[in-house]
Each structure stands twice: as C-alpha cells, then as structure tokens.
C-alpha positions in Angstrom: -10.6 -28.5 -48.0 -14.1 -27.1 -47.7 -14.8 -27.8 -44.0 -16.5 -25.4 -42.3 -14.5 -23.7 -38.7 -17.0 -24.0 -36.1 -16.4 -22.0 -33.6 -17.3 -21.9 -29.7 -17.1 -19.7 -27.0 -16.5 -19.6 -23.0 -17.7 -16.5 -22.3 -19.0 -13.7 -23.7 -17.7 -10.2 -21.9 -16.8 -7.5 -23.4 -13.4 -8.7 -25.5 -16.0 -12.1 -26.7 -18.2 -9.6 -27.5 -15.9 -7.8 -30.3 -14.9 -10.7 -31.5 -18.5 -12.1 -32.1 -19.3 -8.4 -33.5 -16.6 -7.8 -35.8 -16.5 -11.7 -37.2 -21.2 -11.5 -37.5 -20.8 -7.9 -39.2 -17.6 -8.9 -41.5 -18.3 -12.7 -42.4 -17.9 -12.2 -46.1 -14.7 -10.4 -45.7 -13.7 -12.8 -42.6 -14.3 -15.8 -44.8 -11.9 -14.5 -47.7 -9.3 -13.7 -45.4 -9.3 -17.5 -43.1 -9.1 -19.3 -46.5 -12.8 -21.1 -45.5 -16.1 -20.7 -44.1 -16.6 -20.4 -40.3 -19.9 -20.9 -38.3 -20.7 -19.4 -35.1 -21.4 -21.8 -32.6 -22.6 -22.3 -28.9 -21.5 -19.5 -26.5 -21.1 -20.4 -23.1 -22.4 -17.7 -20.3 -23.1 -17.7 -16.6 -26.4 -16.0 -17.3 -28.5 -16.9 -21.1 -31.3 -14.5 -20.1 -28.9 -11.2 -19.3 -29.0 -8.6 -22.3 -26.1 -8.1 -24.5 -25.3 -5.8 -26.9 -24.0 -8.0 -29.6 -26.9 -10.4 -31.8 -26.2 -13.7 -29.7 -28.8 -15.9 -30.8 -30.7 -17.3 -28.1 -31.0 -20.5 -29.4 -27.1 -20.8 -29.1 -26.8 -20.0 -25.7 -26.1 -22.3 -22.9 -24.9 -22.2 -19.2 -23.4 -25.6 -19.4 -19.7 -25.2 -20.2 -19.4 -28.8 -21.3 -21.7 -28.3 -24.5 -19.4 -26.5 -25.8 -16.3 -28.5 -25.0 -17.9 -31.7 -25.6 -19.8 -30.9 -28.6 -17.8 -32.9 -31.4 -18.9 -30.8 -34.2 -17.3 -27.7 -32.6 -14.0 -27.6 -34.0 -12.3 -24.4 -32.0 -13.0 -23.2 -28.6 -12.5 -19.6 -27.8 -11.9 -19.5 -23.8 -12.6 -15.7 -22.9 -14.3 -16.9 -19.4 -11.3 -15.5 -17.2 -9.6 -17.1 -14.3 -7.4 -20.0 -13.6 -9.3 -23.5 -12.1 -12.3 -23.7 -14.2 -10.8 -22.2 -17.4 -8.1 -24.9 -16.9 -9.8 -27.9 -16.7 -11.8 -26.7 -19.7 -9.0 -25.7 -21.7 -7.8 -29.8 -21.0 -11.0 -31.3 -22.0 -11.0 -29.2 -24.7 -7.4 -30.8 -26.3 -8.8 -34.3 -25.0 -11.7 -33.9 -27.0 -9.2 -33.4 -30.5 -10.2 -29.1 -30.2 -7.9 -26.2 -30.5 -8.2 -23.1 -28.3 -7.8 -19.6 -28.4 -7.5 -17.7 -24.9 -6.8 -14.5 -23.6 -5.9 -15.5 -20.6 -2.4 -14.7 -19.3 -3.0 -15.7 -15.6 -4.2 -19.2 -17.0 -1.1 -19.2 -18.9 1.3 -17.9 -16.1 0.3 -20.6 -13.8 -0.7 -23.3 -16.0 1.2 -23.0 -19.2 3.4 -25.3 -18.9 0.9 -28.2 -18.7 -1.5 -26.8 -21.1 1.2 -27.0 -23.9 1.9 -30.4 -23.6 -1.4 -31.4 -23.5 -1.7 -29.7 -26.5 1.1 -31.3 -28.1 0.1 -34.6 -27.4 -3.6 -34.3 -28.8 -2.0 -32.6 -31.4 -4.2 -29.5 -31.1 -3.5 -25.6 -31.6 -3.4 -23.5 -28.3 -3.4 -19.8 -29.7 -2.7 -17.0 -27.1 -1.8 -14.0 -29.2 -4.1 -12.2 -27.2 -2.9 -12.8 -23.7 -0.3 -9.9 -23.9 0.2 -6.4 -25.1 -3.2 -6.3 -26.8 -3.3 -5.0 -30.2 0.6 -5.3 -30.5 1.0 -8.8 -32.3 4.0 -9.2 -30.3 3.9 -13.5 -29.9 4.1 -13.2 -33.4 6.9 -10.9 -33.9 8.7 -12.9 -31.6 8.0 -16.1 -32.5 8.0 -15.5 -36.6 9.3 -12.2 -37.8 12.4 -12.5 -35.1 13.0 -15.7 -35.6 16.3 -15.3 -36.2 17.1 -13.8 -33.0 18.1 -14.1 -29.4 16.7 -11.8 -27.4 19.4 -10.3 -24.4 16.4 -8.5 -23.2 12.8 -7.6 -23.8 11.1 -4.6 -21.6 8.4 -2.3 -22.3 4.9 -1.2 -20.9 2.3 -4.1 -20.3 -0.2 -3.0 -18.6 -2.4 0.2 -19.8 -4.4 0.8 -16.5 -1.0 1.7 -14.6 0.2 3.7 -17.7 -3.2 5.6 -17.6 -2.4 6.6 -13.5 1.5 7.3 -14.2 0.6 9.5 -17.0 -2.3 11.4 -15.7 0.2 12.1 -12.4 2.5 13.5 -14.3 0.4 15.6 -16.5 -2.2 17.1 -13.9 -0.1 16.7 -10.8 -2.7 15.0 -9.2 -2.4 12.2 -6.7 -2.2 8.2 -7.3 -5.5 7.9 -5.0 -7.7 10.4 -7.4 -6.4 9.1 -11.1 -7.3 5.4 -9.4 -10.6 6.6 -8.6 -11.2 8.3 -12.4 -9.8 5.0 -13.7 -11.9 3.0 -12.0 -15.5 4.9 -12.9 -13.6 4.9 -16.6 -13.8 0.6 -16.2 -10.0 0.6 -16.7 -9.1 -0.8 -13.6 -9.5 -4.9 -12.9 -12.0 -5.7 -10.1 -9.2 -7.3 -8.4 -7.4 -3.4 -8.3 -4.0 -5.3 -7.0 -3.5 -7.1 -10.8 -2.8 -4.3 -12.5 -1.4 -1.3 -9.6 0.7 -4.2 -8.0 2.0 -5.3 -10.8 1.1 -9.0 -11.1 -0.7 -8.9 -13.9 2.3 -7.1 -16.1 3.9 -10.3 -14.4 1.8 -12.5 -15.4 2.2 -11.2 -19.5 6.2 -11.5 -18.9 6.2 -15.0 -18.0 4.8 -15.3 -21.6 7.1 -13.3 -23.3 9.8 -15.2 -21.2 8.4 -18.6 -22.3 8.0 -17.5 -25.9 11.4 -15.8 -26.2 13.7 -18.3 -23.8 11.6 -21.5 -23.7 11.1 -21.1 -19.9 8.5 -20.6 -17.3 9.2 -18.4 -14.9 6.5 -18.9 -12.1 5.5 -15.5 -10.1 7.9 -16.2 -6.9 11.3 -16.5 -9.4 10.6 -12.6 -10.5 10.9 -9.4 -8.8 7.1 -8.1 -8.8 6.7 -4.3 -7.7 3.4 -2.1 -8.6 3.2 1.7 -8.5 0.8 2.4 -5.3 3.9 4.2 -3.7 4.8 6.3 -6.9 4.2 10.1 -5.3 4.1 13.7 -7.0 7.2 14.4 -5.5 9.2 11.5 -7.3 7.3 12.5 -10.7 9.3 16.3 -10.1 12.5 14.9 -9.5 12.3 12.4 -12.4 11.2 15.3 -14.5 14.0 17.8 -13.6 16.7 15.1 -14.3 15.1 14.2 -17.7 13.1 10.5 -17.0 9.9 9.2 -17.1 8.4 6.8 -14.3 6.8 3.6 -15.8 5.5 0.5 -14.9 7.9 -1.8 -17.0 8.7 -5.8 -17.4 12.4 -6.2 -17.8 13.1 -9.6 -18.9 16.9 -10.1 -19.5 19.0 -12.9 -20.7 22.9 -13.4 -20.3 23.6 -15.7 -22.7 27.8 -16.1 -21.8 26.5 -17.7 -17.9 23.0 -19.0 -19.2 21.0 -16.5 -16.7 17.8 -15.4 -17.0 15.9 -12.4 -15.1 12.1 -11.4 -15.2 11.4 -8.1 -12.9 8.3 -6.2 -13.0 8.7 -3.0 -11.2 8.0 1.2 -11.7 11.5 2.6 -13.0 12.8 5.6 -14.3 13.2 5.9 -17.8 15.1 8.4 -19.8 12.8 10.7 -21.7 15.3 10.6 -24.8 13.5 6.8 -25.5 10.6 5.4 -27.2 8.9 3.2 -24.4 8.9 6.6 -21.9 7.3 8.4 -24.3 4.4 6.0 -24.7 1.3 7.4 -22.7 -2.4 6.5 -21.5 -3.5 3.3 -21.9 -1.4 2.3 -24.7 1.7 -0.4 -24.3 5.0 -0.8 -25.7 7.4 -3.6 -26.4 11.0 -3.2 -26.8 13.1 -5.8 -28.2 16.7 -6.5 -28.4 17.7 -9.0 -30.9 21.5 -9.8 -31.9 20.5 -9.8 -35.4 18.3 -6.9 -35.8 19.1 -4.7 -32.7 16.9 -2.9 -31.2 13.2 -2.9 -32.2 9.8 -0.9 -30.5 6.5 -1.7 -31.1 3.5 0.3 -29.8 0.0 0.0 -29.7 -3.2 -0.4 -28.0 -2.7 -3.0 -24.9 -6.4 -3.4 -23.5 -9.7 -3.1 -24.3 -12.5 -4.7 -26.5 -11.0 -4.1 -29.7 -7.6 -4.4 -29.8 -8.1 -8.0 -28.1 -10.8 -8.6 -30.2 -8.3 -8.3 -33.5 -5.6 -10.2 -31.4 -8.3 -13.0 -30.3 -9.7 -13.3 -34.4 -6.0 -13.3 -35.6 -5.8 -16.4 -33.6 -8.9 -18.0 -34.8 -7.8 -17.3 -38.0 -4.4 -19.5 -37.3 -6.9 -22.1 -35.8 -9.1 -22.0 -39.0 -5.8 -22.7 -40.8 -4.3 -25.3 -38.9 -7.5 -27.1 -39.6 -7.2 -27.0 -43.3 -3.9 -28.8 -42.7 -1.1 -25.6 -42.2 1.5 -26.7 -40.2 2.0 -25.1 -36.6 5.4 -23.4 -35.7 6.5 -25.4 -33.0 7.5 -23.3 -29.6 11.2 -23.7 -28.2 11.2 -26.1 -25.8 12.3 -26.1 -22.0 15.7 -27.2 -22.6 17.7 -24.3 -23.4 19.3 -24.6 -19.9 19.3 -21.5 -18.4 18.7 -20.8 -15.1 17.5 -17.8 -13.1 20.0 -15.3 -12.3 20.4 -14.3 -8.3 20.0 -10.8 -7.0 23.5 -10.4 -7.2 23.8 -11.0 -11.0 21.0 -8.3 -11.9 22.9 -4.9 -11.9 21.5 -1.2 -12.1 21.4 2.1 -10.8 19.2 3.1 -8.4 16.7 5.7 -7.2 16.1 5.9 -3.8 13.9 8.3 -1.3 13.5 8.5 2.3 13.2 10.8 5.5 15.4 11.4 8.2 15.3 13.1 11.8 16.7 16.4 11.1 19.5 15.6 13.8 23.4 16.4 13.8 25.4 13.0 12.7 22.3 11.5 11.0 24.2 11.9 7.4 26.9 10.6 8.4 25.1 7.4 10.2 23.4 7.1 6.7 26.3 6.7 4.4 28.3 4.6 6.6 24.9 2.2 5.9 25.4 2.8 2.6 29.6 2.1 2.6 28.6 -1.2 4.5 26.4 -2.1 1.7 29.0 -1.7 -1.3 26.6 1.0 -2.5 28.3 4.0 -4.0 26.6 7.4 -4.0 26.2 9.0 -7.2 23.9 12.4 -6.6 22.1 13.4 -3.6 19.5 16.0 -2.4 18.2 17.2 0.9 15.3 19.3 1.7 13.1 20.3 4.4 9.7 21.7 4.5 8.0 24.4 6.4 6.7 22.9 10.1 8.6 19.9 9.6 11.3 18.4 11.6 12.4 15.6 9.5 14.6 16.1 6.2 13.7 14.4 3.2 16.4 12.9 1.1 16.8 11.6 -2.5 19.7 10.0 -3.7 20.8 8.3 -6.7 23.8 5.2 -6.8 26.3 4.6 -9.2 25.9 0.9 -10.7 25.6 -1.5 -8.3 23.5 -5.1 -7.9 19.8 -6.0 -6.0 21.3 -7.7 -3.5 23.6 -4.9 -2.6 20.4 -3.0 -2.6 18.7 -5.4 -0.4 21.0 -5.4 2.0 20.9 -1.7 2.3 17.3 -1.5 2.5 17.2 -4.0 5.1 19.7 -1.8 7.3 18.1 1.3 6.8 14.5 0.1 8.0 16.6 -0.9 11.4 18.4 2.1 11.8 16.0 4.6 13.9 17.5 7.3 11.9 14.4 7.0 9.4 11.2 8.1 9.7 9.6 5.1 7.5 10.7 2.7 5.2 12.9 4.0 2.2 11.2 3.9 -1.3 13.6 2.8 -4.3 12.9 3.3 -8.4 15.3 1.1 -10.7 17.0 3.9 -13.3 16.8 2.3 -16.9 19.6 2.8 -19.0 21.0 0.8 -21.8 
C-alpha cells in the first residue's frame, strides 16, 4: 500500500515539538523505518502567531481544534494538548471520525481510559499511548509484547523524575525538600500544578496504566493508596542511610493471583540499597517487573522530558502508520479477569514510622500499649533528644504487619496527647 500517513497534531509544547523536529530533520530515514511516506499535517495551537523553535509552517497552523479532527484527509491525530475535558471530547471525535490517536496523556487515560478504548474498538481505530508512562522506557510494550507470556504478581519502580530529582539531590547535598523544589522548579522540572508530581498523583495516574495493561483493570484514583514526598525530611534520609535503604517515590502495583486481589499504592518507601530501582537517581525512572515465567526483570531509562517522549510519541505513530497499511493491532486484555481490589488488611509490609513525644515518665510505655492494641509488633527502635528541647524524638521500625493494622495505630496515636504532631510512616520494601 502506497498511502501516504498524514499526520496531525493537538498541540505543540515542548514533547510535540521533538517529535515534529526529529520526524522534519529525519524524514528520509523516518520513512524507511514506518514502511511508507508520512506528511505533516495541521498543528493545532492556542496561539498561531507565538514563536517556536521548531520550522512549523505557518500555513499549517490553526487555533481551531476541529480542523484537525474533522479534517478527513488527516489520517492520525497526535493529542499532546494536555488535560482531561477538552482532550477527551477530541480524542472521541477523533475515533468517530474513522482516526487513530497517539497521546501522552496519562491523566486523560487515568480518568477516561476506559471509555476511550471502547470507542476505539468500536470505530475500529488505533489509540497509541506508549508515551504516557516511564518516558523513554518502552515499557507498554514490554508488557504487552515481549512479556506476553507472563503474569505479573507485581510491577513497582520509579515513575516520576521530578520527585526522583528532589529525593536524590536530599540525599546527596543534605539540603532541604523546600530548596531542591525551588532549584527544580527554575530547572522546568516541576509541573505547574507542583501537587502532580510531589503528591504523588501523577505516578498514580501512570500506575493505573500499567494496572490496566498488565491486569485488564482500571483502577480509578480513590481505589489506590496515593502518598507524595513533601514530608520526606533530612533526618529520615540519615536513618535510611545508616540502615542501608534508599527513600523513593515508588508505584507498587501487586496482584494475588490464589484470592484474585489486586493493589495499586503510590507512596515514598524505603528501599534496600542492595537493588536496582534504589540505585536509579535524578530524573531518570525505573520499572521493575515480576513475571512467573521470566522472574524478575528492570528496566531504566529516561522518564520525562522532550526527547525521550518524543521517541516514545514517534514509536507510536510509527504503530499507527502501520496499522494503516493493514497490520493487525494486539488486542488489550479485557476487563474480565475478575479480580477485585484487595482491602487494607490484605496489603502487608513493614513499616517505618517517626514521631515525637513529651519527654515525660510513662510516655513509652503509653506508646507501645498503642502499639499492642493495634496488633503491631516492634521490630527496632530509637530515641533521641536534642539540645533545648523537651520532647524526644522517636523512630521505630515493625515486624510484618498489614495497612489496616497501621491505620488503626496511626489513628490512635494522633488522639493520644502523648505526641507532639502527627506520626510520619515510610513503607520498607522488601521482596
């Protein structure tokens, strides 16, 4: 088939920008490599006059997102507009009008996916979304073709390369959350909606994908355990170090396949400094991912920016390009692996935990009977004062126990007046 790939674009940031760059400059080598001969086609912005630094013709631009969706000859649209409302109904007209989509958008897909796959299915169109997690890592790929043989009892790792960036640059320099936040922001590293990447929804919002891809299910954001890393101090950094871990930000998505559970948690945990994924620093991710044919399997890379989305976004376009000459798609699990989501009592795990405490006779004691009531067994524990003041700060470790056990504790601790404050708890990974 000798039909020309004409391609159009919502948006053109900085990750539509790469992709425009690198498929202009490379065309000849682009061509060879889809199997056909691609056009460049009407680019969708909110602003045709504003200078870019890629070679947008002028005559392609448009403010009017609906010439490119409703343009017949276009044949794929690349949505790299952002957002969830507008990007949506787009994305629909899109299939309606017989197009396939590529997107970066993991939000869109978090809250939306669901929908936008069968409305894909039934206009029998491509929606390609390589690029909506991990970045450069092809990891909707691995999982989806090279690991097909697999089921996955769990998938963690490092999403998100803004929060690796602070975590790392703590550790390293000793310097506070509040000052490597500010660097990150002047560095454009930071989203300018700060609570997406330091609170931990948009790792979230990237395992939901992975969950979907792997399991067949959507999780929606109120079914996981979403935790970010604004209350990650210095002081937790030390201990972590002396007792060889690593804090990261890390999606933990876990599947017991014997009661037909599944778990997504998002949350800053301590991580043996023996592994791979703790040892993977600055803005780079990781994705670790165990399969019960192959075992265990890491993958690293790049997880932001304009280029490594850029290769993720043209890989995609590339499938599109294909599926156009008449390659058949690989068709996604579907939601009917029945498994449902496992309670706080069915997700077990050690525990970090750090709080202060009137410096008062009996105040121990008080503490651990909390701790007995709660089924939560002690494993290690540390007090320490500081010079002018009266409260002792504690850190404490627990043998295995469950979230709700830890809930429960929590939730008795903050009513006790034996604390000064709320306690702060850190999962401890182990295998």
């Amino acid at each position: 088939m000798n039909k020309v790939c004409k391609i159009g674009f919502l948006g053109m940031g900085t990750v539509a920008g790469g992709v425009w760059k690198h498929l202009w400059e490379n065309r000849e080598e682009m061509r060879r490599r889809f199997g056909c001969d691609f056009e460049l086609s009407k680019v969708c912005v909110r602003d045709v006059s504003k200078p870019r630094d890629v070679p947008v013709p002028a005559e392609l631009l448009t403010s009017n997102p609906l010439d490119v969706v409703d343009d017949p000859d276009i044949d794929v649209v690349c949505e790299l507009m952002g957002g969830v409302d507008e990007a949506y109904k787009l994305t629909m007209r899109a299939f309606e009008n017989g197009k396939s989509v590529v997107t970066a958008n993991k939000a869109l897909l978090c809250h939306r996916g669901g929908e936008l796959f069968a409305a894909a299915r039934k206009a029998d169109c491509g929606y390609f979304f390589e690029a909506s997690v991990a970045g450069g890592i092809p990891i909707i790929k691995i999982i989806r073709e090279g690991l097909i043989a697999n089921r996955f009892s769990r998938i963690y790792g490092i999403l998100n390369g803004t929060c690796n960036y602070i975590l790392t640059r703590m550790e390293r320099e000793g310097a506070s959350y509040e000052a490597i936040l500010a660097d990150a922001k002047k560095l454009g590293y930071v989203e300018q909606d700060e609570s997406l990447d330091v609170d931990g929804f948009d790792t979230a919002h990237k395992a939901a994908v992975l969950a979907y891809i792997a399991h067949g299910k959507w999780v929606p954001l109120e079914d996981m355990i979403i935790e970010g890393i604004r209350s990650v101090t210095l002081d937790d950094m030390l201990w972590a170090r002396d007792f060889d871990y690593r804090i990261k930000l890390v999606a933990n998505i876990e599947c017991d396949f014997a009661s037909r559970k599944l778990s997504v948690r998002v949350y800053p945990a301590l991580l043996p400094l023996s592994g791979i994924v703790s040892n993977v620093n600055g803005v780079f991710n990781a994705v670790a991912i165990d399969g019960d044919v192959v075992g265990e399997s890491v993958f690293v890379g790049r997880g932001a920016g304009r280029e490594a989305t850029a290769s993720a976004v043209i890989s995609d376009i590339a499938d599109a390009a294909k599926r156009l000459r008449g390659a058949p798609d690989l068709e996604f699990k579907s939601d009917d692996m029945g498994l449902s989501m496992a309670s706080l009592k069915d997700m077990p795990g050690n525990f970090y935990m750090r709080f202060c405490v009137r410096d008062e006779a009996g105040i121990l004691a008080q503490i651990t009977s909390l701790f007995a009531e709660a089924g939560v067994s002690i494993e290690q524990l540390k007090q320490s004062k500081r010079a002018g003041d009266d409260r002792a700060h504690i850190v404490l470790t627990t043998h295995k126990t469950n979230e709700q056990s830890i809930e429960k504790l929590k939730s008795s601790l903050a009513e006790t007046s034996a604390l000064c404050g709320e306690p702060f708890v850190l999962r401890i990974f182990k295998k």
